[in-house]
N, C-alpha and C positions, 0 to 999 in steps of 0.2 A: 643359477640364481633365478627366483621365480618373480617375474615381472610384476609389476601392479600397473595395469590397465587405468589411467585416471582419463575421465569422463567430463569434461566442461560443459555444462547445458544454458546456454544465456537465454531467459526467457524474456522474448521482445513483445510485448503489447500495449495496445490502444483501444479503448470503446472506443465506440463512433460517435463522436460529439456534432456531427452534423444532423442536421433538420434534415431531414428526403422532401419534408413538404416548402420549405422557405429557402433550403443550399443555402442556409448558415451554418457554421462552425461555430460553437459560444465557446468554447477552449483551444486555447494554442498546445496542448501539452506534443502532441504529434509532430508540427514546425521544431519545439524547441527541441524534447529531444531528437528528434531528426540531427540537428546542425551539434548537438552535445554529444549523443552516444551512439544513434543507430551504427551511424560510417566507419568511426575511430573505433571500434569495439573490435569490429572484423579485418581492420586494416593491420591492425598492432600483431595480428595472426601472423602475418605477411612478412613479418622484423624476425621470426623462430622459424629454420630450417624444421627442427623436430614439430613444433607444436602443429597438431589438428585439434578441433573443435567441434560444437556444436548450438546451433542457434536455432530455435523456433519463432517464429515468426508468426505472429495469429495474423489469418488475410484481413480483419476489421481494422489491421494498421497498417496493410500491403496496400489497398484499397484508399486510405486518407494519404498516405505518403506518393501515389501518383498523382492524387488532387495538388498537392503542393507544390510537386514537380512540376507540373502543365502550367502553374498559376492558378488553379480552378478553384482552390480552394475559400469563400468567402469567409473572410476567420473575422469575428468581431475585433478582436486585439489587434490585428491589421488593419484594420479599417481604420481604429483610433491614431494607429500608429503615422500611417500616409495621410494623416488631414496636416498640413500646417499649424503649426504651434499657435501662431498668432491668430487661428480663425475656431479651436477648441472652448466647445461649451462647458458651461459652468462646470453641468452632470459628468460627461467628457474630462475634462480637470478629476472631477474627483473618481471616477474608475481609473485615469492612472495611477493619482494618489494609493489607491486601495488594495491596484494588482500588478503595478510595472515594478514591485521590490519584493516580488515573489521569486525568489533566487538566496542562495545559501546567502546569507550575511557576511561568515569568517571568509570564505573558497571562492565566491562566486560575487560577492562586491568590493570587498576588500582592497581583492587589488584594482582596483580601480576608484582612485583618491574622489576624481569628482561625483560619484553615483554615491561613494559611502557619506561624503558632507550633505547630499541630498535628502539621504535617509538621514541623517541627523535634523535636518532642517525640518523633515516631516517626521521625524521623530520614530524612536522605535516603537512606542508603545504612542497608543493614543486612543482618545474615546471616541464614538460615531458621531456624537454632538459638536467636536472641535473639526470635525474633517472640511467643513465649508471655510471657518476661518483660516483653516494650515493653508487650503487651496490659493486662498487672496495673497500669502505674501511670498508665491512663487511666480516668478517673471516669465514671460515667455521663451524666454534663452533657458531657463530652470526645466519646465515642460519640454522641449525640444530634447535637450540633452539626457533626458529622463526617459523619452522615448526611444531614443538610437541605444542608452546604456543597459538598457534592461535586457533588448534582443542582444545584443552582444554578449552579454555577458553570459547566455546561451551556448554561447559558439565555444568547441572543444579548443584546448589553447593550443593543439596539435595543427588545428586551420590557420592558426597567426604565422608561422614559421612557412607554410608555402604559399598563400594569399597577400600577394602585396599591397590589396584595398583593404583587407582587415589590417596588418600592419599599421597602414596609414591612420585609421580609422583610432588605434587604439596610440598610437604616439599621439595624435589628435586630443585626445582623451575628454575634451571639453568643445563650449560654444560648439558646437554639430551647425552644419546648413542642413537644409532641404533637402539641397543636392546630394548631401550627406547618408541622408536614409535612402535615398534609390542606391545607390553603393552597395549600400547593407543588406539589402532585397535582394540586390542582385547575387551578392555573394552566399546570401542563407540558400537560394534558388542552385547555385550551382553544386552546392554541398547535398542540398536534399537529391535534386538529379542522379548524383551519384552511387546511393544509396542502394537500390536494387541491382544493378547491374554489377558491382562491384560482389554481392554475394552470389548472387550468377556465376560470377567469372570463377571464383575463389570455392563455390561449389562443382563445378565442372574440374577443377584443377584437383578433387580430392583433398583441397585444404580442409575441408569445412564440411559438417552436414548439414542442410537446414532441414528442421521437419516443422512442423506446425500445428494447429489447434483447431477445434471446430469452429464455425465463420466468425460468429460476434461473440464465443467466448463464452457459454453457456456452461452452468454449472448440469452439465450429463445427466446424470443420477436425477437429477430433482427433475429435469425436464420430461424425464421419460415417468418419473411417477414420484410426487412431492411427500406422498406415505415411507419413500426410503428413509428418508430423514426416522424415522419411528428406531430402526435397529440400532443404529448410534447411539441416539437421541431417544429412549422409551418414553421419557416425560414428557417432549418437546408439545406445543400448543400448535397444531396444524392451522393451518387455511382454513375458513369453513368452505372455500370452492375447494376443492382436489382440481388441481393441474396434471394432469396424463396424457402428452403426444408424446411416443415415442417415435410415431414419423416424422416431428419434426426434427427430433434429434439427430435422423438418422439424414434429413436435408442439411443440417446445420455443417453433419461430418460429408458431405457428398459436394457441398457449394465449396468448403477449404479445398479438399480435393482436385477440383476442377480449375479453382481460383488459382491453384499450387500448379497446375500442368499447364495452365496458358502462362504463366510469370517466368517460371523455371525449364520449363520441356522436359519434365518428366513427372510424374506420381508420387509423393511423400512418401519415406519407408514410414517413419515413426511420428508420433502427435506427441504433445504434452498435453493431457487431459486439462482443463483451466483450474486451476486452484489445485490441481493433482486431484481432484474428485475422480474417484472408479465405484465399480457396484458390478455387480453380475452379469444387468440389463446392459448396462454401460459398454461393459467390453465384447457382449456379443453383437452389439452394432458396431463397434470398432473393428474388429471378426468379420464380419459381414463385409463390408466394406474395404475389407484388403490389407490393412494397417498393421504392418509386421512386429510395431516393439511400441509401447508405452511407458512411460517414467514416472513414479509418483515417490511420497516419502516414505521413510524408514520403517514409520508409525502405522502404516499401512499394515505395511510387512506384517509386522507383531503381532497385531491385533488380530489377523487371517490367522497367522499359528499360535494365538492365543499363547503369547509370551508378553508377560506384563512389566516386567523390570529390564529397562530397558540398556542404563546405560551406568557404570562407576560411579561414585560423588565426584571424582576428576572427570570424570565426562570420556571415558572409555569405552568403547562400545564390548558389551559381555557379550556379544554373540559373535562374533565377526564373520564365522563361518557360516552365519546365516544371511547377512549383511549383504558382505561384499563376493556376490556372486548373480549372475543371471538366472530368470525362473520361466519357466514355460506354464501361461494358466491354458486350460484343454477343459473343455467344454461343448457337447453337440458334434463332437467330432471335426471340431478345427482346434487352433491354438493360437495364441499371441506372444511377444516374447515382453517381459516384465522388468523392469531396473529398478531400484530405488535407490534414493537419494544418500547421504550421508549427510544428516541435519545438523551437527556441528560445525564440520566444516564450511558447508553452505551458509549458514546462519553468521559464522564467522566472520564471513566476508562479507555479508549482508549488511551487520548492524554491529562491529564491531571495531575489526581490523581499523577502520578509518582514524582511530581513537592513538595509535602505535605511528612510530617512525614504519617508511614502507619495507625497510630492513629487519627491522623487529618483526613485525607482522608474519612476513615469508619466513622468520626463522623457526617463528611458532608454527607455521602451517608446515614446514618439511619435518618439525619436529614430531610433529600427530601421523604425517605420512608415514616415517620409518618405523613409530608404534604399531602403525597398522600390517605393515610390513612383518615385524616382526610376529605380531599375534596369528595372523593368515599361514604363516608358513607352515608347510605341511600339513594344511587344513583344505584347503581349496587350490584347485589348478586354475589358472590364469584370473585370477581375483580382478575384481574393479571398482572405483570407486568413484562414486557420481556423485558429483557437485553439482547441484541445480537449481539453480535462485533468479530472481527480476534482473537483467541484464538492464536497466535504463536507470532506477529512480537510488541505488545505493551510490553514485561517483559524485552526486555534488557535495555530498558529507568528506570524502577523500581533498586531500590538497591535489593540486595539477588532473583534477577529474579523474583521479584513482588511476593515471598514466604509472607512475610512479613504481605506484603499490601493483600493478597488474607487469611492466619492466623485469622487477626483480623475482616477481614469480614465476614467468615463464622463463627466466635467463635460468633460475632455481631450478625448474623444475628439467629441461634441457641437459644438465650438467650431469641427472643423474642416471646412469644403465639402468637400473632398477625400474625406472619410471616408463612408460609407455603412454606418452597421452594421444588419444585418438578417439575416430569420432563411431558413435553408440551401434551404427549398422554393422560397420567392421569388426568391432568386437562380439559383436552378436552371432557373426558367421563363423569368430572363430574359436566362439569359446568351447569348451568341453567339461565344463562343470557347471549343468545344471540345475536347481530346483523345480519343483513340478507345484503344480496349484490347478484344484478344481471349486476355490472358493476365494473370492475376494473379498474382504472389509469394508463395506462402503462405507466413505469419509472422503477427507479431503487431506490438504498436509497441513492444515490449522487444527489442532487439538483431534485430528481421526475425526470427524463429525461434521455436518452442514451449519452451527449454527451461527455463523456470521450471515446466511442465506435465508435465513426460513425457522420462525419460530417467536421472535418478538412480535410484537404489535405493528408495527410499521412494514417489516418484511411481510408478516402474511396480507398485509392490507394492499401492497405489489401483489404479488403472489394473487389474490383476490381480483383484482382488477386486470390483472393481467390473463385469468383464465377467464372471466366475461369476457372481454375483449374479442379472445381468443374464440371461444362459442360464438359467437356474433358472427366472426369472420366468416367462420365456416360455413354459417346459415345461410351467409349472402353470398359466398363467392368458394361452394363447392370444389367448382371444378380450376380451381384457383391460377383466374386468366386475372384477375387484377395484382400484376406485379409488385406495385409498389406496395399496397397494404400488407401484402404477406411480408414481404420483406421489413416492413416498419414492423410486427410481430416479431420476426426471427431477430431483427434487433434491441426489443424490448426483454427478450427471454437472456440480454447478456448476463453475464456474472455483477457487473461492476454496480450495476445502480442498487441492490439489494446489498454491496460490500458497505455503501453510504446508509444507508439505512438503518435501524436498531441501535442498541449500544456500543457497537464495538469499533465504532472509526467513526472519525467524526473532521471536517475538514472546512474553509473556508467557501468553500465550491458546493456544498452542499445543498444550499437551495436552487442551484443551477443542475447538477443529476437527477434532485428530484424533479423537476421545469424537466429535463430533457426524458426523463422516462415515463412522464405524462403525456411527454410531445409526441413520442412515438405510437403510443395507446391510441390519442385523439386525431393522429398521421392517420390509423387504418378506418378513421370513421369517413375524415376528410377525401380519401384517395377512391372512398363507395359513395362520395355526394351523399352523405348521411352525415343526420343533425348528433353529434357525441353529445353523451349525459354529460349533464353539470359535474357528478362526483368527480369528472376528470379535472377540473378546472379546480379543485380542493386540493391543495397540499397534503401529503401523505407526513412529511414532516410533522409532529409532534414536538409543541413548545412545552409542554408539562410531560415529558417521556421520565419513565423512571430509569434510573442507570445503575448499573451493579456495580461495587468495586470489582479491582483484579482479582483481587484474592479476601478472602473474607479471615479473622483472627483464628489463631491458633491456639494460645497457651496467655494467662493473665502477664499485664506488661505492668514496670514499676516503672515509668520514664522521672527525672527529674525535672520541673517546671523553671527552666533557667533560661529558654530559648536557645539552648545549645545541644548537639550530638553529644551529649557529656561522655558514651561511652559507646560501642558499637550495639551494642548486646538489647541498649534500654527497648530499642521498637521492633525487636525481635520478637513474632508472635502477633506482633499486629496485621491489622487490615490494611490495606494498600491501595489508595486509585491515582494515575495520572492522569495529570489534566493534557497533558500536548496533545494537541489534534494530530493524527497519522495519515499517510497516505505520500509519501515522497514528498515530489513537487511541487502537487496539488494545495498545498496550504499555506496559508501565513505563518511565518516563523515566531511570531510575537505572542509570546505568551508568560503573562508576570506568576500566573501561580503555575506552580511546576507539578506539585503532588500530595498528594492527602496520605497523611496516615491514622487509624482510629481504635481504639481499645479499651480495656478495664482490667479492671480489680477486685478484691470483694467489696471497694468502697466507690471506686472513681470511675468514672468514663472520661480516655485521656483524647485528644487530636491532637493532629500536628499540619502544618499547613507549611511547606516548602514555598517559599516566594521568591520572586528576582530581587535580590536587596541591595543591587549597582543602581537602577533606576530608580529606588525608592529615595535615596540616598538624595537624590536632586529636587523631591519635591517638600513642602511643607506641608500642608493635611492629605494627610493617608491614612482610610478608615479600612479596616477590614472585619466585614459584617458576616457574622454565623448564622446562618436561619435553620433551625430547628423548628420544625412539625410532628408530635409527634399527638395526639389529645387537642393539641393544642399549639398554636405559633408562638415562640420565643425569640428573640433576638438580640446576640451578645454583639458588640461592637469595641473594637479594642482601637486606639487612635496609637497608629505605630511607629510614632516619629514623637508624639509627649506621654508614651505608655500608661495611658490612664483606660483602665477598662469599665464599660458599663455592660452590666448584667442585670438580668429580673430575677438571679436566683446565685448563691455562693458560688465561687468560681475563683479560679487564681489562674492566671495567664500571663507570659511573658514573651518577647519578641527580641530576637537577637542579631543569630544568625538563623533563625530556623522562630514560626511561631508556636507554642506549647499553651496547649489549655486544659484545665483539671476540672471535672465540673460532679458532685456528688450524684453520685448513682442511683439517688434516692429522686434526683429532680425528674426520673425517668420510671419511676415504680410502678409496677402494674403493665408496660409497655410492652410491645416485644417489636416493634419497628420504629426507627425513627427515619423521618424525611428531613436532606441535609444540603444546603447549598451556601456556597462561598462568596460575596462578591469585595470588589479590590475597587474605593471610589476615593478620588482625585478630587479636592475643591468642590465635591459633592457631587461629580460625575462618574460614572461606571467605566472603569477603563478593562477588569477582564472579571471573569464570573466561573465557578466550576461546580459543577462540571458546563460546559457551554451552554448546553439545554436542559431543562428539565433537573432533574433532583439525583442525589445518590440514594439510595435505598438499604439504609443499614440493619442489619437484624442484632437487637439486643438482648447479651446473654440471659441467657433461662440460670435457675440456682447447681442446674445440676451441670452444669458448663466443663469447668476446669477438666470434673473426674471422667465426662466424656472424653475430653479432650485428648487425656492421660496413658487412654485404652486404645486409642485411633491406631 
């Protein structure tokens, strides 16, 4: 019977939220999940005689996670956290208010009766105008307990069962002391200590492979020449600087490297490219540089052997034999070995499975195994199949921190001879069916392409500032003895602050990555006793940014105006934006409007506005206001609690479960864009707005629409 090699890839990362010039931290995300995922991810290995794995590790989070161990870490949130309750300023009061209930709601307050009355108390949803008064009628015992519940409620529920101070800590559940949080310090401290050394251990034992990423996580391809973006992307709006070191890409991969043999005692076989970005350029410094096996997605694959239909309407993969098998790319007379992903399954697990009993879940995922199983056979020798997705930010969505759900997967997977799981290097040495590649697709595993990186207005204007910057350096510090500036460069070229930037994520923390990757720019003027230009001191964030929906219409829609799904079918064809801000951890959970949907007819232009309608349900005026720009400003406003609409032009609209608006075609003639934003106001306060910044950008059918549509 012919094995299936499965491939676990848990991808561990962190930007570096620290200042080099001030040794501030302005984000705890490294602390929390430190004491949530880093430890218990690799430990649960340890519970499965059969199970091997694979974790990558980018060093920009090897590097914060030893600051934390030592203590060294100056984390703002800490700071707030060890001041005494009773001696917290106003300002103080309301950043916890703002960020100490940044934690799953359902999973991660839930259970814990006195943090979720808290959040009731400061309410789930609320306006920035009300935050001073919410702050006045919480006590200092309220603040106190607010601070101990938030870091705990961090901590995997795997630590409560052997830590008898967390134990106590969470019987305790309420009024916290002082004494209380050194406890809790001390317990977060012993958990994070553990962390390296335990995959140390568990890597030396052959349980586990780790391999890693380049230093701070840089999207490759774009560092070495920001024109790749052009072959994915023909239309893309470039930089008007062109960014081009490909030395320093080749430092970026040379510093992980180094960073990996002083931690581990030995040399990384394999990297995980950051975002799964490859290119040509890309893998011949990976080449260069020794790195035997790289992992990217599926999408990749295809696009290199220009195969475009990718997968069944059940989500079967049509190629398998192309898939699930290792590729050697050869180039220049070396080679690298190639994996890619299975983006189902990956994705599965990512952003879905959480949703299922953790029983269900594994039944559906052994059930896709054995399809695969079956399709592969007699197609490929020693097949594999790579799962490869964000090991940290998917478990707070899971009940019991996806314990559960990850338990019966490996108990699953265990049981079956068919199954081989093991880690990427050993099957690499021993596979014997391989594909060949003298050409890679440069993209990423986001739509094959860089444009979450490079192409909006806000990205090229990083991109811009960050190649001055970069000329500058060079000018003043050739032969590059001033450590620290360079280093604030290599950590400005990371991936993550241009993933904040443009339309396509958007997160609470936002004006703190654009702060921190200015900080870094203005770091390499500081570190040369050089005055930095003003532009650095300008926000790259744009409050008037245009935003695209997800998907733009397809086919005219008839919805009926009743405020209800009246049938599945009616918004099929429509435009589609949601409003949640993304990015894991990193956000506020609170958000009243959910999602927009937008269309027509030969007569109507319809929306639809998805609201939270449990909280609305508590209030008495609640307006929700249209602003349409399109010649000209209009503004419909419907009052959604005594359903009375006012318009400056015909309209029918209705609010239920769901709000519906019919607005004639004609109020729009001659147009062909309209500019559209949502806002949600309370007793005449703005409590949520969509899209968050800036406007949607809708394009309005032309006459010849439908019959285009028809031919697509």
């Amino acid at each position: 019977m012919e094995r299936i090699h499965i491939l676990f890839l848990w991808h561990m990362h962190q930007p570096c939220y620290k200042n080099l010039y001030t040794g501030e931290y302005l984000l705890p995300w490294v602390l929390l999940h430190g004491t949530k995922d880093y430890l218990d991810m690799v430990l649960i290995t340890e519970e499965f005689e059969k199970i091997r794995q694979n974790f990558n590790l980018v060093p920009s989070l090897i590097v914060q996670i030893f600051d934390y161990a030592k203590g060294e870490a100056d984390d703002l949130y800490l700071r707030v956290f060890r001041k005494p309750a009773d001696s917290l300023s106003h300002s103080e009061k309301i950043f916890i208010l703002r960020n100490f209930f940044n934690s799953n709601w359902e999973n991660m307050i839930g259970p814990y009766p006195r943090y979720f009355q808290l959040l009731k108390k400061r309410g789930f949803y609320y306006s920035k105008e009300e935050i001073s008064e919410i702050a006045e009628k919480f006590t200092v015992e309220d603040f106190r307990d607010l601070q101990v519940l938030f870091f705990l409620s961090w901590i995997d529920p795997t630590f409560f069962e052997e830590m008898e101070e967390l134990k106590y800590l969470k019987r305790k559940g309420k009024f916290f002391t002082e004494e209380d949080k050194g406890i809790l310090e001390a317990a977060q401290r012993r958990i994070i200590e553990r962390i390296i050394p335990t995959y140390r251990r568990l890597g030396e034992k052959g349980k586990i492979e780790i391999s890693t990423s380049p230093f701070y996580h840089p999207i490759l391809p774009l560092i070495i020449d920001t024109d790749t973006a052009k072959e994915s992307m023909p239309d893309v709006a470039l930089p008007k600087r062109r960014f081009s070191y490909p030395e320093d890409a080749k430092v970026q991969v040379r510093k992980a490297k180094e960073l990996f043999f002083q931690v581990f005692g030995s040399y990384p076989k394999g990297m995980w490219p950051p975002e799964g970005s490859v290119s040509d350029a890309a893998c011949e410094i990976y080449m260069e540089e020794g790195v035997n096996w790289l992992a990217t997605d599926e999408s990749i694959l295809f696009r290199t052997l220009k195969l475009d239909v990718l997968r069944s309407p059940l989500g079967n993969e049509i190629y398998p034999e192309v898939l699930y098998k290792p590729y050697f790319y050869e180039r220049g007379g070396k080679r690298i070995g190639l994996i890619f992903r299975d983006r189902v399954l990956s994705d599965l697990i990512s952003f879905h499975y959480f949703r299922l009993e953790p029983k269900e879940a594994v039944s559906d995922f052994m059930r896709r195994i054995r399809e695969i199983k079956r399709c592969v056979e007699g197609k490929i020798k020693n097949p594999c199949v790579l799962i490869a997705m964000d090991g940290e930010n998917a478990w707070e969505a899971y009940k019991n921190d996806g314990r559960d759900f990850l338990l019966y997967l490996y108990e699953s997977i265990s049981k079956e001879d068919f199954l081989h799981p093991t880690t990427v290097s050993s099957y690499m040495e021993n596979a014997t069916d391989y594909g060949f590649l003298r050409y890679i697709f440069p993209g990423s595993w986001i739509n094959q392409n860089f444009k979450i990186w490079i192409g909006h207005e806000e990205d090229n204007t990083a991109w811009y500032l960050l190649a001055k910057t970069r000329e500058f350096l060079e000018k003043e510090d050739p032969e590059r003895k001033n450590v620290n500036a360079w280093e604030s460069i290599y950590i400005a070229e990371g991936s993550d602050w241009n993933w904040w930037y443009g339309d396509d994520h958007s997160s609470e923390n936002d004006e703190v990555f654009d702060q921190l990757f200015r900080e870094n720019l203005i770091n390499v003027y500081r570190f040369l006793n050089k005055e930095p230009p003003e532009e650095l001191n300008v926000p790259i964030l744009l409050e008037d940014r245009e935003v695209k929906p997800k998907c733009e219409p397809t086919s005219f829609i008839y919805p009926v105006i009743d405020g209800r799904v009246t049938n599945y079918f009616e918004w099929i064809g429509a435009g589609f934006f949601e409003s949640k801000v993304s990015g894991g951890a990193m956000h506020d959970h609170f958000c009243l409007f959910k999602s927009l949907y937008f269309g027509f007819n030969q007569d109507s232009f319809f929306l639809r506005v998805d609201v939270e309608k449990g909280f609305l349900e508590q209030k008495e005026d609640v307006k929700l206001e249209l602003n349409l720009l399109a010649s000209r400003k209009q503004i419909l406003t419907y009052d959604l609690k005594r359903e009375i609409l006012e318009s400056p032009f015909p309209a029918k609209a209705k609010f239920f479960e769901i709000f519906e608006v019919q607005i004639p075609r004609a109020v729009f003639e001659g147009e062909k864009t309209l500019l559209l934003w949502c806002t949600l106001k309370i007793d005449g306060k703005t409590y949520d707005r969509m899209p968050k910044k800036g406007y949607l950008l809708l394009d309005l059918p032309h006459e010849n629409f439908e019959a285009e549509m028809w031919y697509v």
